[in-house]
C-alpha positions in Angstrom: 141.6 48.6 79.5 138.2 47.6 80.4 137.6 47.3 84.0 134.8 44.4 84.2 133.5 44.5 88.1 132.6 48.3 87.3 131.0 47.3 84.0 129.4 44.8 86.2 128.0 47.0 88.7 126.4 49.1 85.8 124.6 46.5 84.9 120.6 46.2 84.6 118.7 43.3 82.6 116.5 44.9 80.0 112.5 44.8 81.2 112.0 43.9 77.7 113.8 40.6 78.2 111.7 40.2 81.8 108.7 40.6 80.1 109.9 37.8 77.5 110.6 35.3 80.0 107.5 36.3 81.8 105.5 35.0 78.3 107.6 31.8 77.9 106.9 30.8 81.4 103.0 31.9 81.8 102.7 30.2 77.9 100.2 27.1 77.7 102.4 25.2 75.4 100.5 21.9 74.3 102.9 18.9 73.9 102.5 15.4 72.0 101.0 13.9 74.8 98.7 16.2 74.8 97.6 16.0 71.2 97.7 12.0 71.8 95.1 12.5 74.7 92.8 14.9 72.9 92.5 12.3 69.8 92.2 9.2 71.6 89.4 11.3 73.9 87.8 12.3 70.5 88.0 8.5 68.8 86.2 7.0 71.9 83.3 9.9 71.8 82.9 9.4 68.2 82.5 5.2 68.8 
């Protein structure tokens, strides 16, 4: 039978999976409002 605590305390998260949250969180992700703001910036400079 497996014994989980022990399988527990062998346990270690993978760097790779560090590193992958380390990318999603540091990522400039641009959003709707965003977009909204950069085309409404662009329609007043262009009037």
């Amino acid at each position: 039978m497996i014994d989980f605590e022990e399988e527990l305390k062998k346990f270690h998260p993978s760097l790779e999976m560090e590193e992958v949250e380390d990318a999603i969180y540091n990522q400039e992700v641009t959003d709707l409002a965003d977009v909204l703001v950069k085309f409404v910036k662009e329609a007043t400079e262009e009037s």
